[in-house]
C-alpha positions in Angstrom: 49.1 11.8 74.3 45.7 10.7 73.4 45.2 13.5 70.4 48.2 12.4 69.4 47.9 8.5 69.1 44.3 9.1 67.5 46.2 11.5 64.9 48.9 8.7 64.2 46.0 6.5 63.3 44.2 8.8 60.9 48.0 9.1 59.3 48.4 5.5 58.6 44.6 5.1 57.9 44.9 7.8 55.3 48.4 6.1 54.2 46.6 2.7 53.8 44.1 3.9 51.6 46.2 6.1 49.5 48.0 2.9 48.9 45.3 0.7 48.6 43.8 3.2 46.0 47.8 3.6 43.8 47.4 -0.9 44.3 43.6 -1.5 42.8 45.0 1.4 40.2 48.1 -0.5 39.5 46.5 -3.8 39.2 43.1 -2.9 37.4 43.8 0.0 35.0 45.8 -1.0 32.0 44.5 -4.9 31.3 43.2 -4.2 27.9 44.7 -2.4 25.0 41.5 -0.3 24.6 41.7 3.2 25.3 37.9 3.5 25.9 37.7 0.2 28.4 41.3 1.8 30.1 39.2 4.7 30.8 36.3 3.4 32.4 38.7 1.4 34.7 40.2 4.2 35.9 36.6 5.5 37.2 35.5 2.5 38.2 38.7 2.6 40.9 38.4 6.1 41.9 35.0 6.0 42.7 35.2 2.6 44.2 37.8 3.2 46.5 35.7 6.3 47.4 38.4 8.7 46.3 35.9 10.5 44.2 31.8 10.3 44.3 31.7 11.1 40.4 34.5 10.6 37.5 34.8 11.1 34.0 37.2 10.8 31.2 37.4 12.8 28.3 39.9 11.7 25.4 40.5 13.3 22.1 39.7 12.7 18.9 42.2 11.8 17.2 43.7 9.6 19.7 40.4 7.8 19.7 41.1 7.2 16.2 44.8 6.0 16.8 46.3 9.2 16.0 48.4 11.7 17.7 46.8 15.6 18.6 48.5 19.1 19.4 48.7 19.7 22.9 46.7 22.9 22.7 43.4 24.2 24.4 41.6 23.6 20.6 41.7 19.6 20.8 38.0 18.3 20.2 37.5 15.6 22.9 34.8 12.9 23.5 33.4 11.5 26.9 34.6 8.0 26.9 33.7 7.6 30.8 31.5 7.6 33.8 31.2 6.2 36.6 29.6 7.5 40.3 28.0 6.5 43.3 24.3 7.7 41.3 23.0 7.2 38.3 20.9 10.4 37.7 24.2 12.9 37.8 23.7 15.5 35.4 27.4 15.1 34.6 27.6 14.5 30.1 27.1 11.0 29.0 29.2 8.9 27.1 29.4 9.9 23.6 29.3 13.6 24.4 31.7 15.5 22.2 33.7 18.2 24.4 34.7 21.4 23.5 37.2 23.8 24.9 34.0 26.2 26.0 31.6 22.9 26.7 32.9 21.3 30.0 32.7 23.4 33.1 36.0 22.6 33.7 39.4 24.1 33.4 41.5 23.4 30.1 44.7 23.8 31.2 48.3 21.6 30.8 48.8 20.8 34.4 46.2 19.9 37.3 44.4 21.8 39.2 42.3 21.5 42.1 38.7 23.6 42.8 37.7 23.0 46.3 34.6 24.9 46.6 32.8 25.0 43.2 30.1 27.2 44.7 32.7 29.7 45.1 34.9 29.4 41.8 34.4 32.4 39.0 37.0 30.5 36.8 34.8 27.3 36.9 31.4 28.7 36.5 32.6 31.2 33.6 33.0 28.2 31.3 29.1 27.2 31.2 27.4 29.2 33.5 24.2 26.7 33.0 25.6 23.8 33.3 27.5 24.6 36.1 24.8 25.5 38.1 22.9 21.9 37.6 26.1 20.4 39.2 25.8 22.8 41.8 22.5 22.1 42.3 22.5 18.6 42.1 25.4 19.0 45.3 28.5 18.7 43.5 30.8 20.9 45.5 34.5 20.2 44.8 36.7 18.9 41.8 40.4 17.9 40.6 40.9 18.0 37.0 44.2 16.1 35.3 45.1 16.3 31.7 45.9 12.7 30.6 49.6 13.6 28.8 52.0 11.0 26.7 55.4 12.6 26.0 53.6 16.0 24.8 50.9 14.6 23.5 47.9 15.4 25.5 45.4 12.2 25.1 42.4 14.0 27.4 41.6 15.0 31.0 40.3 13.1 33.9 37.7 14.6 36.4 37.3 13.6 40.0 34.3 15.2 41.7 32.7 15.3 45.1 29.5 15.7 46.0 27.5 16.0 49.2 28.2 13.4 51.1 32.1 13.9 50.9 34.5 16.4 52.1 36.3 18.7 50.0 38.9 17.8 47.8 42.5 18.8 49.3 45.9 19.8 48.1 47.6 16.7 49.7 44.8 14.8 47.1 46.1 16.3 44.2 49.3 13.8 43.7 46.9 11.0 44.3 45.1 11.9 41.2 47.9 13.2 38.8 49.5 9.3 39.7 46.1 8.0 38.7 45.7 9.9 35.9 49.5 8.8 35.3 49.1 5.4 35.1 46.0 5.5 32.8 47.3 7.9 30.4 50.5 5.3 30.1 48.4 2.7 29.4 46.3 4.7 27.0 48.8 6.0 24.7 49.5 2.0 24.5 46.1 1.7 22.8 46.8 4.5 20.7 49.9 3.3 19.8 48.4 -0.1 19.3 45.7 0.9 17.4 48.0 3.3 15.4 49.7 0.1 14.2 47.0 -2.1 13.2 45.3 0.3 11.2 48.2 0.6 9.2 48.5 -3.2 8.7 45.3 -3.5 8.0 45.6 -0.9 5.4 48.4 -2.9 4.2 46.4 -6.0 3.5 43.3 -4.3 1.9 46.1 -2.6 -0.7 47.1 -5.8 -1.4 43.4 -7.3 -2.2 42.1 -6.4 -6.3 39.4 -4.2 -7.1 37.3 -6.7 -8.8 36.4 -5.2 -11.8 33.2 -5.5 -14.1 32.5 -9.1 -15.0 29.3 -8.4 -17.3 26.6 -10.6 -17.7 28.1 -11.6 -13.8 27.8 -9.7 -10.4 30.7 -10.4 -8.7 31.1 -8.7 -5.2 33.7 -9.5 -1.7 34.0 -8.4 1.7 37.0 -8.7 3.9 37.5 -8.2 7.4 40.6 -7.9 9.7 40.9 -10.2 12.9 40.0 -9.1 15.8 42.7 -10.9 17.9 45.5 -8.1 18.8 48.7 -8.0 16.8 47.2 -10.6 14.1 47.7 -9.8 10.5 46.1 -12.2 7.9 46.6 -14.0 4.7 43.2 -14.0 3.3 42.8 -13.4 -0.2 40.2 -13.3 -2.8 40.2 -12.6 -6.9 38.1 -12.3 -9.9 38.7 -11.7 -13.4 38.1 -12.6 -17.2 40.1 -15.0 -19.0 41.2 -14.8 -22.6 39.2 -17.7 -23.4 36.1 -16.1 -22.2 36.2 -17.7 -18.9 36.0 -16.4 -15.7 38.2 -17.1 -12.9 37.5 -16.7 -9.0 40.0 -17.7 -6.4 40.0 -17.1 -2.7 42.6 -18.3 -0.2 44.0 -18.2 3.2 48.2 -18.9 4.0 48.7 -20.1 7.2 50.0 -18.1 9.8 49.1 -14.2 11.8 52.1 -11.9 10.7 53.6 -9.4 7.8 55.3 -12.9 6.4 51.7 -14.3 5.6 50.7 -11.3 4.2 53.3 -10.8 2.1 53.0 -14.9 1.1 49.4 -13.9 0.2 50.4 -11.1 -2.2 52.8 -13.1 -3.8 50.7 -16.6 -4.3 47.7 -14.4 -5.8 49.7 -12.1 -8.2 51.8 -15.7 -9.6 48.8 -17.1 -10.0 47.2 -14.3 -11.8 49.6 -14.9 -14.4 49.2 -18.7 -14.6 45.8 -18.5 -15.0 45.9 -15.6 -17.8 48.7 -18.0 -19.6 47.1 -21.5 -19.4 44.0 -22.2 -21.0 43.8 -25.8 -18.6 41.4 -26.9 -16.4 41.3 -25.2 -12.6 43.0 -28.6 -11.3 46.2 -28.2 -13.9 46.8 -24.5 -12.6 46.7 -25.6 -9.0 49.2 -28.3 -9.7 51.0 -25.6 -12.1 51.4 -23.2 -8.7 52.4 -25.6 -6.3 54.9 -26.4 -8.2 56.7 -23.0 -9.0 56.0 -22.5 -5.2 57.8 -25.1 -4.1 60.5 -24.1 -6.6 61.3 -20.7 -6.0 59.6 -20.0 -2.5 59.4 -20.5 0.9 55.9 -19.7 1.6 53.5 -21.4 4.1 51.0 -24.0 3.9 48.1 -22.5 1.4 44.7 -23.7 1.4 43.1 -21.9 -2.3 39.5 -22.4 -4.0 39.8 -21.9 -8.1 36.7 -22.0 -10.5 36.1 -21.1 -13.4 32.9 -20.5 -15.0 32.4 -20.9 -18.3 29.4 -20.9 -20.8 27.2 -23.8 -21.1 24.9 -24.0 -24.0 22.0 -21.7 -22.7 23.4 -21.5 -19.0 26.9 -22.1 -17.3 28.7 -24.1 -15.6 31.5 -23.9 -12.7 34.1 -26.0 -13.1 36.5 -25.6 -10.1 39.6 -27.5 -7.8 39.9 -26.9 -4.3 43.4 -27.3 -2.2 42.3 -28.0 1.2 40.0 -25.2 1.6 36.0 -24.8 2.3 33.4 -25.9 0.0 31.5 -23.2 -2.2 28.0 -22.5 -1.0 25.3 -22.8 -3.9 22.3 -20.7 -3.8 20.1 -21.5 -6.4 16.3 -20.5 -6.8 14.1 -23.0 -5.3 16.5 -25.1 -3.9 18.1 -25.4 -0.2 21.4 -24.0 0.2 24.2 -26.5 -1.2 27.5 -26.8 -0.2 29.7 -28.3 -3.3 31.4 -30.6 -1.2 33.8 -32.7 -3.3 37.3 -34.4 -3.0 39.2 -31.1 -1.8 42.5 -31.9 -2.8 45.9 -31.3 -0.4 46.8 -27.9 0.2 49.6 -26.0 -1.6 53.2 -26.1 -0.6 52.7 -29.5 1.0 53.0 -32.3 -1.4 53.4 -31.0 -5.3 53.4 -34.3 -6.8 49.5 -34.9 -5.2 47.1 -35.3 -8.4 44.4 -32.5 -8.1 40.3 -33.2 -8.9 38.5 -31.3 -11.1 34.4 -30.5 -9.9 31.8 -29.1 -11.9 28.5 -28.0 -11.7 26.0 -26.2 -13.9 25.0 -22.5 -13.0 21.4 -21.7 -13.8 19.9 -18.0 -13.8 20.0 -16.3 -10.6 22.1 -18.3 -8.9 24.5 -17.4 -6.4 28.2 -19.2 -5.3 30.1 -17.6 -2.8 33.8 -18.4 -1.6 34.7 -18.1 1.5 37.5 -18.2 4.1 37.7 -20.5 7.4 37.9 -17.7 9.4 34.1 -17.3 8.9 32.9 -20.6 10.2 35.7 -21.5 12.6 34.6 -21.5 16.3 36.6 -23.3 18.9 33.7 -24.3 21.0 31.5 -25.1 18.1 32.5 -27.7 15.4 33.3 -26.9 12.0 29.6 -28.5 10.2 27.9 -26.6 12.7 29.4 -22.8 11.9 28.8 -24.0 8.1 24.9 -24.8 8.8 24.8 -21.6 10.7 26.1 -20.0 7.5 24.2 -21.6 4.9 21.2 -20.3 7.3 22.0 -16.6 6.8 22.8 -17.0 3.1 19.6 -18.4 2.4 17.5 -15.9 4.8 19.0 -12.9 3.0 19.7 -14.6 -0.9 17.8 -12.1 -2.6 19.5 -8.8 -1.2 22.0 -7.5 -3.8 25.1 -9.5 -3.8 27.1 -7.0 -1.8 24.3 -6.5 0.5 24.6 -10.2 0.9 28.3 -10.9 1.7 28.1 -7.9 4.0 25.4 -9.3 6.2 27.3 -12.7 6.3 30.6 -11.2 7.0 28.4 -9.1 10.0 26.9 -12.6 11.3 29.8 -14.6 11.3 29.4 -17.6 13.0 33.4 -17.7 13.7 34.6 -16.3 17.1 36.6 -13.7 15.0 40.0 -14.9 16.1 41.3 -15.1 12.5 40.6 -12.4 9.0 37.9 -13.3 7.0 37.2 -12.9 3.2 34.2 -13.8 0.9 33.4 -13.5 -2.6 30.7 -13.7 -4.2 29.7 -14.7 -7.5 26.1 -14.3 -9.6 24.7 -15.3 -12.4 22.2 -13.1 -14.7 18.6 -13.5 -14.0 17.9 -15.0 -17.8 19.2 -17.6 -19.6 22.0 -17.3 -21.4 21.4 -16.9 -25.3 23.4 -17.9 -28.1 25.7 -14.5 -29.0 25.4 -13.2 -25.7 29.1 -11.0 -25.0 30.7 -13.5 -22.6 34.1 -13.3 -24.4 33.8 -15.4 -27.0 35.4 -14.2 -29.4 38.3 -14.3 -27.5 37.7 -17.9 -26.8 40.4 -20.7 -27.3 40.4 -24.0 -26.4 40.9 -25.9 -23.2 44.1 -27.4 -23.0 43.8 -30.8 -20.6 
């Protein structure tokens, strides 16, 4: 009666931890749309609900990159985890690349179970070297699960025991194939996930110009995709010359994270491409132009936009620009501090047409930079707007005479925003001599302003 009370209890004590290891699974593996972080959960609970001394995750390349892979014995795979009761396991790092004759493992479509490494031809024929470090080290017993989606297979999992444990057994093997389960259900969401966004965001960078030469100006953006899941943007930037011998930049942002501000964005940027190529009138008059065949013929959302143009001024230039609601330019200029060109900004588009717009200008001497930028730079939601600007103008002026690109790219690294929303910045620069009477600036294609 005794032998078999004290067997009842190692039942149910074997019962509550199975289910205590499927609950921790259940509740901690899955909570990010990451297929690298999803990974590392699932060793983190195996080995801390002591079902394994040692785990690692190896997931292929292609779904790492969002895509789906054969399921064959070829895939290329990549450690994304591990996790153990040690730190100086000779088991791969993260980072290692895996190939079908690199693990010391089996690369098969269904799970199997080694018991007793030390004893396992099938194992050791794989890497014979490697093997034997594990061996040495006092790993004894393994259970390797492929990580399968449908029939695509995402990677494998390993379990391993060392010294200290028993011997994985058969009854164990279900126990990992449901963790390996519930991780590969939550990773082919990541891939999925990831699939989509880097098709939106392909999406928007088709719809942003290539800026094209802009001689005796460098001219230069950078744009970057939010960070928050499922958020598309409509962040927009442009540059080109005028008839008139001008040039126009623009950048702007349409309210709202989805295809509908994206598709706004396109069409605000390409109508007033055409408005700008057609009007010869200050940057204020084409604002005013474009809110008004907005409001006419669209629904689009609120639109916050920066327009300048800059034009020749005897021996230098000048930028003469109107701003709907949106951030300042910053001015770097040799000698000087950074500058925002903070002026009356204006309402935004597609709120009140009838608003008058001001005009700004400002001369442009040799060397000097003016870049455009969006909110989603500066904006912090525990910081306030002046101080993500200051922030800003800091790294600007720390880094103003890298090449232009150079330039935006480091600003666009160092963000001061908490990268909730896309980001785009343009760039603008003038020659490093003055300008001289004849120079090629368009001139001869030069007609007046109309007012």
């Amino acid at each position: 009666m005794g032998g078999s009370l004290e067997k009842s209890r190692e039942r149910a004590q074997e019962t509550h931890q199975r289910l205590k290891l499927l609950y921790d699974a259940s509740v901690a593996v899955g909570t990010t749309l990451d297929g690298e972080e999803i990974a590392q959960q699932l060793v983190d609970v195996a080995v801390q609900q002591r079902f394994a001394d040692f785990a690692t995750v190896d997931l292929a390349v292609p779904v790492l990159q969002g895509k789906e892979t054969p399921d064959d014995s070829t895939t290329e795979m990549r450690r994304v985890a591990v996790g153990g009761v040690r730190r100086d396991s000779p088991l791969h790092p993260v980072g290692t690349l895996i190939t079908p004759s690199h693990p010391p493992g089996p690369w098969i479509g269904t799970a199997a179970i080694e018991p007793d490494l030390q004893t396992s031809t099938t194992w050791q024929h794989h890497s014979p070297e490697e093997s034997r470090r594990l061996l040495d080290y006092g790993i004894h017993s393994l259970i390797t699960v492929p990580l399968h989606a449908r029939t695509t297979l995402l990677g494998t999992v390993n379990f391993w025991r060392s010294q200290s444990s028993r011997p994985f057994e058969e009854d164990e093997l279900s126990d990992a194939e449901e963790l390996a389960a519930k991780a590969a259900v939550s990773i082919e969401n990541a891939r999925l996930y990831q699939q989509v966004r880097n098709s939106s965001e392909q999406f928007q960078r088709l719809l942003l110009p290539r800026l094209p030469d802009l001689h005796p100006f460098t001219v230069a953006a950078d744009y970057r995709p939010a960070t928050t899941p499922g958020h598309l943007g409509g962040d927009w930037y442009d540059a080109f010359r005028l008839p008139d011998g001008a040039c126009a930049v623009v950048v702007g942002d349409v309210v709202g994270h989805d295809l509908r501000a994206a598709a706004s964005m396109s069409q605000t940027r390409n109508m007033l491409r055409a408005l700008l190529y057609d009007l010869s009138t200050p940057p204020s008059a084409v604002l005013t132009q474009l809110d008004r065949t907005l409001d006419a013929i669209t629904e689009n959302p609120v639109t916050t936009a920066c327009l300048a143009r800059v034009e020749p001024a005897g021996e230098v230039w000048r930028l003469h620009w109107s701003n709907a609601g949106h951030p300042p330019p910053l001015l770097l200029a040799p000698g000087s501090e950074p500058e925002y060109l903070a002026a009356d900004p204006g309402v935004p588009l597609c709120v009140d047409s009838e608003q008058p717009r001001p005009n700004h200008i400002h001369p442009l001497h040799p060397d000097t930079t003016v870049i455009f930028f969006t909110d989603g730079l500066v904006e912090h939601p525990r910081r306030s707007l002046d101080e993500g600007l200051k922030v800003l103008a800091a790294t600007a002026a720390a880094h103003a005479d890298q090449p232009l690109q150079r330039l935006l790219q480091i600003l666009a690294d160092r963000h001061p925003s908490d990268g909730h929303d896309d980001m785009a910045v343009l760039g603008l620069r003038t020659p490093t001599r003055p300008r001289l009477p004849g120079d090629a600036t368009g001139a001869s294609h030069r007609a007046p302003m109309r007012p």
